[in-house]
C-alpha positions in Angstrom: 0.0 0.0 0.0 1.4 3.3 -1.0 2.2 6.1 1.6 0.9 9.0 1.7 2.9 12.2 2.6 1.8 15.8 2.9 3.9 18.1 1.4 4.0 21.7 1.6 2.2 23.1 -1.7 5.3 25.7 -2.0 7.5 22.8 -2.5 5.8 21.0 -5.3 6.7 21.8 -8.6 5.7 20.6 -12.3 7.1 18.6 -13.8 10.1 19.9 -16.1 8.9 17.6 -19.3 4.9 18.5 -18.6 3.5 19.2 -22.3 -0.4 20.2 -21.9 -2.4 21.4 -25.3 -4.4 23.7 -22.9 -5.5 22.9 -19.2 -9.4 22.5 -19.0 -10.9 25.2 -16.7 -13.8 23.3 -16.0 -12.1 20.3 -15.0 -10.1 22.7 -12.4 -13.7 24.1 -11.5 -15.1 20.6 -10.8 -12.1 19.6 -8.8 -12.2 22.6 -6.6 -15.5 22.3 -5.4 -15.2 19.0 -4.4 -12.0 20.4 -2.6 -14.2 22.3 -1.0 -16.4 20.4 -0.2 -13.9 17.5 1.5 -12.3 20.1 3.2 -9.2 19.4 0.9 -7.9 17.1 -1.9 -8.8 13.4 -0.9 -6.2 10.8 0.0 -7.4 8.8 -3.0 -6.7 11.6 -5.3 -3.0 12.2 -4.2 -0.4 13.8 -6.2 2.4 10.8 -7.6 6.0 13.1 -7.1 9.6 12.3 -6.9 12.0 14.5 -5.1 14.9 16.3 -6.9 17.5 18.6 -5.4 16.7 21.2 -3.0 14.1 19.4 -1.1 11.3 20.2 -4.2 8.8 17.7 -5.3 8.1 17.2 -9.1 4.8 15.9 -10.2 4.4 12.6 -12.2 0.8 12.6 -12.2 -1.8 15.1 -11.1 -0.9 18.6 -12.8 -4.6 19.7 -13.0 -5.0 18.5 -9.4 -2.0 20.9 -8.3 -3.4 23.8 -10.3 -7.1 23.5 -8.6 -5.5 23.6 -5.1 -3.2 26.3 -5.7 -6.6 28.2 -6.8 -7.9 26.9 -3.4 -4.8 28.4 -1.4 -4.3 24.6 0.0 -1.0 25.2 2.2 -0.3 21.2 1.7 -1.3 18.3 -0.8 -1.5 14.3 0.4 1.2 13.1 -2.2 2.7 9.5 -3.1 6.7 9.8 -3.2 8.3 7.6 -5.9 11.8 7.0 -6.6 12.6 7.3 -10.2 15.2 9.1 -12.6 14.9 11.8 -15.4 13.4 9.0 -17.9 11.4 7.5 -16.0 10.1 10.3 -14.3 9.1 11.7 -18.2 7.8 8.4 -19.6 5.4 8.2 -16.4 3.8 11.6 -17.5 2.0 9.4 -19.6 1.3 5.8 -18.1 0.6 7.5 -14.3 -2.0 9.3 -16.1 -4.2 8.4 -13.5 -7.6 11.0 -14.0 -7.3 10.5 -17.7 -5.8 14.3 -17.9 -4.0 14.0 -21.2 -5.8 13.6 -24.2 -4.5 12.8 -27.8 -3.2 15.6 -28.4 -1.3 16.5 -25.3 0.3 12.6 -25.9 1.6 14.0 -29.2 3.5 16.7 -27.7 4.7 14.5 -25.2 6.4 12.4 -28.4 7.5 15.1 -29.8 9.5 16.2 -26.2 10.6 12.2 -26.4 12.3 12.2 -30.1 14.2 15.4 -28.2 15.6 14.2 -25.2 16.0 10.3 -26.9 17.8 11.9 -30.1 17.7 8.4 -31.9 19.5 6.1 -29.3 19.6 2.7 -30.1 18.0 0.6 -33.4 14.7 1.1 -32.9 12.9 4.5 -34.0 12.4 7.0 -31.3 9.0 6.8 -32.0 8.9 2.8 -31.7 10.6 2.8 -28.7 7.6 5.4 -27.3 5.1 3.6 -28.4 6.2 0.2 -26.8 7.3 2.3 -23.2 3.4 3.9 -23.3 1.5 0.6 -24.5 0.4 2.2 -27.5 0.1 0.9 -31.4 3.2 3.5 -33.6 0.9 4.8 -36.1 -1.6 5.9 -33.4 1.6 7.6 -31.9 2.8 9.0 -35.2 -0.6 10.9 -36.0 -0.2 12.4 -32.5 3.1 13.7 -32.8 2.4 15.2 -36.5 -1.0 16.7 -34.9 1.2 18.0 -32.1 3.7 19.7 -34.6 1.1 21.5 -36.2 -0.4 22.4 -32.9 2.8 24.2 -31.6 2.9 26.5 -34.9 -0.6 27.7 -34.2 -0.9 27.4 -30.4 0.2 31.4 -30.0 -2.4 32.2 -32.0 -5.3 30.6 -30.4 -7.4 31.3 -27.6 -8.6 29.3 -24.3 -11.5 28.4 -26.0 -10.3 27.2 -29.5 -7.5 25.1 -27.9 -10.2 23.7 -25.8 -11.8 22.7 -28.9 -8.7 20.9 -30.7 -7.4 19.3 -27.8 -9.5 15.8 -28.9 -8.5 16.6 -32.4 -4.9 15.3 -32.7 -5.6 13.0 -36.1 -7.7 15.9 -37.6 -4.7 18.3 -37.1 -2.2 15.5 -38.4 -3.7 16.0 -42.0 -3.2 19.3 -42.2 0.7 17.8 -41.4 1.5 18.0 -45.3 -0.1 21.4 -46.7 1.8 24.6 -46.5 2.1 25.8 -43.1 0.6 29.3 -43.4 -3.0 27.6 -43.9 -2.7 25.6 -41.1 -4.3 28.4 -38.4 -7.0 28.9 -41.3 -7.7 25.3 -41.3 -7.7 25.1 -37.8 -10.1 27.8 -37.2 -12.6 25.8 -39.6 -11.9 22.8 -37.4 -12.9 24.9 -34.3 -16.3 26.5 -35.7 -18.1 22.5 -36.2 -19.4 23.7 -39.3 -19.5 20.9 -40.7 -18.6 17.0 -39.7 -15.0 15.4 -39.7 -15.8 13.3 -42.9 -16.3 16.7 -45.4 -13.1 18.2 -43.8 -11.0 15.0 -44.1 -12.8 15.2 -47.9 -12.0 18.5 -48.4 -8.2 17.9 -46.9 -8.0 15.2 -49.8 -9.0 17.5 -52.4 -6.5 20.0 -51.1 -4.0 17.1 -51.8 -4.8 16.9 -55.1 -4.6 20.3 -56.3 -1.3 20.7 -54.8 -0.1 18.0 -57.4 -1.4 20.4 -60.1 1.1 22.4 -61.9 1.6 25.5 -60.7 -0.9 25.3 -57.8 1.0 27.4 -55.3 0.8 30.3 -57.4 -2.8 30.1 -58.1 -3.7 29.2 -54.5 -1.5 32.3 -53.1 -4.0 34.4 -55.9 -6.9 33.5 -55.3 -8.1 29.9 -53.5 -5.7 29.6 -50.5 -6.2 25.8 -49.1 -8.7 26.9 -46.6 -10.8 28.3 -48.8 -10.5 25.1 -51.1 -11.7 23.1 -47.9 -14.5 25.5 -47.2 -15.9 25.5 -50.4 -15.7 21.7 -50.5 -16.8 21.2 -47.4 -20.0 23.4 -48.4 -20.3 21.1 -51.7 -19.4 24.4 -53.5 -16.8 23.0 -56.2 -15.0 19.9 -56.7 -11.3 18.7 -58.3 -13.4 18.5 -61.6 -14.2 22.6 -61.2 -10.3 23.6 -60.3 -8.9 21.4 -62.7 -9.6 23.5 -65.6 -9.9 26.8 -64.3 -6.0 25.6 -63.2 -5.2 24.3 -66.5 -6.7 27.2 -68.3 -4.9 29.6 -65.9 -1.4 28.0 -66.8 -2.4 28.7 -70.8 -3.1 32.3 -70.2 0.5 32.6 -67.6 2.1 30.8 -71.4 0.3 33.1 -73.3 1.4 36.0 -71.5 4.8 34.7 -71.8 5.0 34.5 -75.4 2.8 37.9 -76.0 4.0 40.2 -73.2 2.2 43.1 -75.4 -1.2 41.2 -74.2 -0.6 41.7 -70.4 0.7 40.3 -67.5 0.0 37.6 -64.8 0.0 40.5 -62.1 -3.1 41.8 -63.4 -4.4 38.2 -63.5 -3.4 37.6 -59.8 -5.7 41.0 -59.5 -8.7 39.8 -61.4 -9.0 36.8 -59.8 -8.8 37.8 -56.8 -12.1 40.1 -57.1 -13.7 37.5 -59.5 -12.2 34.1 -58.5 -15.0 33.3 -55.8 -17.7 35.3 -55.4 -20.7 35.3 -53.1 -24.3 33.8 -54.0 -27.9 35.5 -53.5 -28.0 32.4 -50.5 -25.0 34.4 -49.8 -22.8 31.0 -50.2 -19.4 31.2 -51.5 -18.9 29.4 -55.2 -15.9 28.9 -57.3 -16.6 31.2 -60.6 -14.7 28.4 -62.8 -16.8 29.4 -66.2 -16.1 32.7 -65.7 -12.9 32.1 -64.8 -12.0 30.1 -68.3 -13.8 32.5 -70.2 -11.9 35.5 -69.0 -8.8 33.5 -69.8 -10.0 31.9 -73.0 -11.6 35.8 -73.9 -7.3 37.5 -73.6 -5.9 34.4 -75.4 -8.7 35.3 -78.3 -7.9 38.2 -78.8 -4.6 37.7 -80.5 -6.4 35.1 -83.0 -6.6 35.5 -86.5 -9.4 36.9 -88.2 -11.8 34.0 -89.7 -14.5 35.1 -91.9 -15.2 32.3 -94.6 -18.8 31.8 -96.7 -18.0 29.1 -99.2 -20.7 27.9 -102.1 -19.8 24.2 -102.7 -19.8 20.9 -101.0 -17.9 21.2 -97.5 -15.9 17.9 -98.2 -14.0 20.0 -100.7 -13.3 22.8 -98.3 -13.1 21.8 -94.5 -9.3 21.3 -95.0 -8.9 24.9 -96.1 -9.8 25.1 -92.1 -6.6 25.6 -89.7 -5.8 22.6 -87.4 -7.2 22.6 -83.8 -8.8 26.2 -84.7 -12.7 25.1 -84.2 -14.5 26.1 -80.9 -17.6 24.7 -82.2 -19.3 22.7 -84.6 -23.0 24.0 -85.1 -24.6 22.6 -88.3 -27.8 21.4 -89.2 -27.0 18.5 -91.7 -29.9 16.6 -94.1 -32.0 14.2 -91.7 -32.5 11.8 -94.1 -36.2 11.9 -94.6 -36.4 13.1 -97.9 -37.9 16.6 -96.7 -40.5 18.3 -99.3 -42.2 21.4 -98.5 -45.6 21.1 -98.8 -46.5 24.8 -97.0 -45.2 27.1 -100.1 -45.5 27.4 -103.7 -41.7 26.1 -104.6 -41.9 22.4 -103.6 -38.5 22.8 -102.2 -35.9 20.1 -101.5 -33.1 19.5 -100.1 -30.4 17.9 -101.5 -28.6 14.5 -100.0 -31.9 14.4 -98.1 -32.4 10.5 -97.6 -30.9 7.8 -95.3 -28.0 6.7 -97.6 -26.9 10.6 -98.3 -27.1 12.2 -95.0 -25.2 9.2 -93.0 -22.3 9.3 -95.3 -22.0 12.8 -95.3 -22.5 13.7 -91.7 -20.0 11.1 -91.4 -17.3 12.0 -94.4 -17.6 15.5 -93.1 -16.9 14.8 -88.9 -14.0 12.8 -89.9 -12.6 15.4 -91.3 -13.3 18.2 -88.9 -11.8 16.3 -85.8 -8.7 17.5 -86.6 -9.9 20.9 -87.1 -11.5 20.9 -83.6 -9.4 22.4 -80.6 -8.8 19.9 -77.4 -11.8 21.3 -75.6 -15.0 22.0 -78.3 -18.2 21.2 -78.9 -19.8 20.0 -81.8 -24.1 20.4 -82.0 -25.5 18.6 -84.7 -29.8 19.2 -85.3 -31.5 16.0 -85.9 -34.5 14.2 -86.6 -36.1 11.1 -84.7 -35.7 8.7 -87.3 -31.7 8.9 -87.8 -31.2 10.3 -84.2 -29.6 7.0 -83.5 -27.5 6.8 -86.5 -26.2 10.5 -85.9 -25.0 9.4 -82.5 -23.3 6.6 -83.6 -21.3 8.5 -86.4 -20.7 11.0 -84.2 -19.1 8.6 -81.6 -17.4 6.9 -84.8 -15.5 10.0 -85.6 -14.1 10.5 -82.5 -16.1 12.9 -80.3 -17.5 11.7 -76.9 -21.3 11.9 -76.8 -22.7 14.1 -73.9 -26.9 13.9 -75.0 -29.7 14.8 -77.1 -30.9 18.6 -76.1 -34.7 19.3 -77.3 -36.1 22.3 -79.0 -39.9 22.6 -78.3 -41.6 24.7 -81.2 -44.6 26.9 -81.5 -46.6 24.7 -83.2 -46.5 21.0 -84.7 -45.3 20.0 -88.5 -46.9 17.5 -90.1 -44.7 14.6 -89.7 -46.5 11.0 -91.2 -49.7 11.9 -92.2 -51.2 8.5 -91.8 -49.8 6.6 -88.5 -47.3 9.5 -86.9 -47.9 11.6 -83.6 -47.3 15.3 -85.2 -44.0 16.3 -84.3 -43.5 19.4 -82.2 -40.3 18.9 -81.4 -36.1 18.7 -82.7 -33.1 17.2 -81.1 -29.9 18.5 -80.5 -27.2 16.4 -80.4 -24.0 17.6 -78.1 -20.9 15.8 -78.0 -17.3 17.3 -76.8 -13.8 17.0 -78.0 -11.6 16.9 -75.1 -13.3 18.4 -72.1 -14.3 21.9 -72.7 -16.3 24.4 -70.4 -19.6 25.1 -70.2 -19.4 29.4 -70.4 -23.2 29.3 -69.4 -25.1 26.6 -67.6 -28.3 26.6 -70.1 -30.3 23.5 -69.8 -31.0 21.0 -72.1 -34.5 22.1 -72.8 -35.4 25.3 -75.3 -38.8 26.9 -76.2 -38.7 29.3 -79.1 -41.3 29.7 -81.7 -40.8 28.3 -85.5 -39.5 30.4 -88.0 -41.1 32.1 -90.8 -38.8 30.1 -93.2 -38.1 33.3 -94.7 -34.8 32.5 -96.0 -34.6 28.7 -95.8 -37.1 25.8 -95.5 -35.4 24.2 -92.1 -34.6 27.8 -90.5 -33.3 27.6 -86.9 -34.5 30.3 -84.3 -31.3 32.7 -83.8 -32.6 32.9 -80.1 -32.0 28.9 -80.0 -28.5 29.5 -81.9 -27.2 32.8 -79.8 -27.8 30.8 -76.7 -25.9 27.6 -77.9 -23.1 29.9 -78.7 -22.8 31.9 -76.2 -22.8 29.1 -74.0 -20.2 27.2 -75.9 -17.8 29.7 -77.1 -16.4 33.2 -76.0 -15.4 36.2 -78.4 -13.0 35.1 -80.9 -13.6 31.7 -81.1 -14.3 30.1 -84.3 -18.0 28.7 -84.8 -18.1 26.0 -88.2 -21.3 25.3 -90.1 -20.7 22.5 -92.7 -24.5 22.4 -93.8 -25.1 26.2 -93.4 -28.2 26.6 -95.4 -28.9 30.7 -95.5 -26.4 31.0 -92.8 -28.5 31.3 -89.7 -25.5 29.9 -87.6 -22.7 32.4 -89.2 -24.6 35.2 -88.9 -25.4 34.7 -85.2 -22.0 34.2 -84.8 -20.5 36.9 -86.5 -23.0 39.1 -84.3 -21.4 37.8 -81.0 -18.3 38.5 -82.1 -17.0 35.1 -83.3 -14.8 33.8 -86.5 -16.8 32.3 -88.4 -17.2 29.8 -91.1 -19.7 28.3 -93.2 -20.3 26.4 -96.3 -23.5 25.3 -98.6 -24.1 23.4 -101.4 -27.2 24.9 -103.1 -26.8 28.6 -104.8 -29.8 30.3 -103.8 -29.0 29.5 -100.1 -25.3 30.8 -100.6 -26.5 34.4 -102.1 -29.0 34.4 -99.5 -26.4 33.6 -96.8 -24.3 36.3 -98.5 -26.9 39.1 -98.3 -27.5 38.3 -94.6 -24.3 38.6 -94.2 -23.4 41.7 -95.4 -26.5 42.9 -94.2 -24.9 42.2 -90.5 -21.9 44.3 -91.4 -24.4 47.1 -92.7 -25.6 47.5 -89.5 -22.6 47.1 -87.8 -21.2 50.1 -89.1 
């Protein structure tokens, strides 16, 4: 049975080697009302100390108890006196730890004050060796000590209350271990607030990892998205790796760009867009990653060094796409046969329209997107129109020349055409086919649904809406990219896109639809100037 000694509280002392996180105030309160209470601290909960020189106790267990008597003015403390040596006496910081006073964290530091005084004896690891002399399994051990390192950086800058609120969150604080140390009080802080649950931070933390891998990251996180605010905004389901991927990669074009075109700008007036447009506050007033804005800005600068296209070609296209640069085309936005052997039956000229049948329109659709894919940049769209009867084929030659089907958009008209007279529902609808090169942006997110009344036909028997056309541009390209209309009829498509601001270029096989095209046309630069 151990002794119990009271010493004078004057001549107690901590211990030298005592690492605490932060000491809990409300333990200390609870303790000193049951002081109070037993008229003194309890046999039971004696201090464990060894002497050192000059007649001076040092604790080995029961720091918090010391602290809660001091506060009581208790002149003496019931105390157990052990012999043991500087080692010893540290190691039993931990495994005398008789009230359950250190938590994960304060463990942690006390590694960390191990690896010091140890300074690699022997063959184990210093760590190893810890975890063996405190009963505890390494890797718990190692995500103490690397939550403790990160806690010592940030402990000046926290207050009673926030280190009250990390001092269970050792393994949380260990992941922060690997980012760049100036986020770590940020990160912290989000830690702190309970926002959100451990789970979307440890997400968020991975995310963080993965954008660091990114070329260039540090210089677009020190812009704009410093790691914290990566976490945040993942943590509030506000962007993902797939948003910062290419507002990154885009970024890194435009730093090239400037590079090679100093007379252009400069990334120090980037750093200074971004970081008033990079994130931006919703109407739920949520933070959101501007990522299309963010490649459109960059895509906009890079345009405006491109070379003027302006092109309206009479003729079959499959003479003329390879007059079109390489990896020049932003988008594809034609309106090819559908192979139902169209014939107006609502005017006086009992129109047609040539290649208009099954055999025609497949090979031509797919003799023509063959030889556009290597026209198309990386990142494009192509939109193709389409009936219901060869919607199926369409996809599959689309897929066939190379382009990675995203869906079938619908265009709800006005009113009904007449479709089969005999067996058919009448149709009131078109599809839009959209498939991508690459992986471009989305500039707008416009939905896959459109309502805009039929056309008069005024200048072509299958005129498209230029509402319906204006939005798929603007949506798919910015100014200066180059929109391509193999089938261009009267040139709905190039004139909507010369409007915007786009290159442009289109070609068509029948005359009458070229010079009508070409009066449109310059009509548009009439009224331009």
């Amino acid at each position: 049975m151990n002794t119990i000694t009271f010493i004078a509280t004057t001549n107690i002392v901590p211990n030298a080697g005592y690492s605490r996180s932060v000491m809990d105030q409300d333990l200390i309160k609870f303790i000193r009302n049951s002081i109070r209470q037993n008229n003194g601290l309890k046999p039971e909960n004696a201090l464990k100390v060894r002497q050192i020189p000059s007649n001076v106790f040092e604790i080995i267990d029961g720091h918090i108890r010391f602290e809660a008597a001091k506060q009581e003015n208790l002149e003496e403390l019931p105390c157990i006196v052990v012999e043991m040596d500087d080692d010893e006496a540290y190691m039993a910081l931990i495994n005398e730890n008789k009230c359950q006073e250190m938590t994960a964290l304060d463990i942690g530091l006390h590694a960390l004050g191990f690896e010091s005084r140890v300074g690699g004896r022997g063959n184990k690891s210093d760590l190893t060796l810890y975890a063996e002399k405190i009963r505890k399994h390494p890797q718990n051990v190692r995500l103490y000590r690397d939550g403790a390192k990160v806690y010592k950086h940030i402990e000046p800058e926290l207050v009673y209350d926030e280190k009250m609120k990390l001092r269970n969150k050792a393994t949380v604080l260990c992941d922060f271990k690997n980012l760049n140390d100036r986020s770590w009080l940020g990160l912290s802080k989000i830690v702190v607030n309970r926002k959100y649950g451990t789970p979307d931070l440890k997400k968020g933390i991975r995310l963080v990892k993965k954008v660091m891998e990114m070329e260039n990251s540090e210089e677009w996180i020190d812009a704009f998205l410093p790691y914290e605010k990566i976490i945040a905004l993942s943590m509030a389901k506000a962007t993902s790796f797939h948003l910062i991927d290419p507002v990154f990669k885009e970024l890194n074009r435009l730093k090239q760009f400037y590079e090679n075109n100093p007379e252009a700008g400069n990334v120090n007036e980037l750093h200074d867009w971004l970081s008033e447009h990079g994130v931006e506050t919703d109407q739920c007033g949520r933070e959101r990653l501007k990522f299309r804005n963010i490649v459109k800005h960059c895509k906009s600068i890079m345009n405006d060094n491109n070379k003027e296209m302006a092109s309206w070609i009479e003729g079959d296209c499959l003479e003329h796409i390879h007059e079109i640069p390489d990896n020049s085309v932003a988008l594809l936005l034609t309106d090819p046969p559908y192979g139902c052997t169209y014939r107006s039956i609502s005017d006086r000229t009992n129109r047609t329209i040539a290649n208009d049948n099954p055999e025609d329109s497949t090979r031509i659709l797919k003799e023509s997107l063959e030889q556009i894919y290597p026209k198309m940049k990386d990142d494009s769209y192509i939109v193709v129109f389409s009936g219901d009867k060869m919607l199926a084929d369409f996809i599959n030659i689309i897929k066939g020349a190379g382009f990675t089907y995203q869906g079938v958009a619908v265009w709800k008209k006005s009113r009904h055409t007449q479709g089969s007279l005999i067996s058919g529902l009448r149709p009131i609808t078109e599809k839009i086919i959209y498939a991508t090169k690459g992986k471009p942006v989305l500039y707008d997110a416009i939905c896959d649904h459109f309502e805009y009344p039929n056309t008069k036909n005024e200048f072509h028997q299958t005129e498209k809406p230029a509402g319906l056309l204006r939005e798929l541009i603007g949506a798919m390209t910015v100014p200066g990219d180059c929109v391509v209309d193999c089938f261009a009829g009267s040139g709905s498509t190039v004139v909507q896109a010369k409007a915007m601001g786009r290159n442009w270029w289109g070609c068509v096989l029948d005359p009458d639809d070229y010079q009508n095209g070409y009066m449109r046309l310059n009509e548009s630069m009439a009224e331009a100037a």
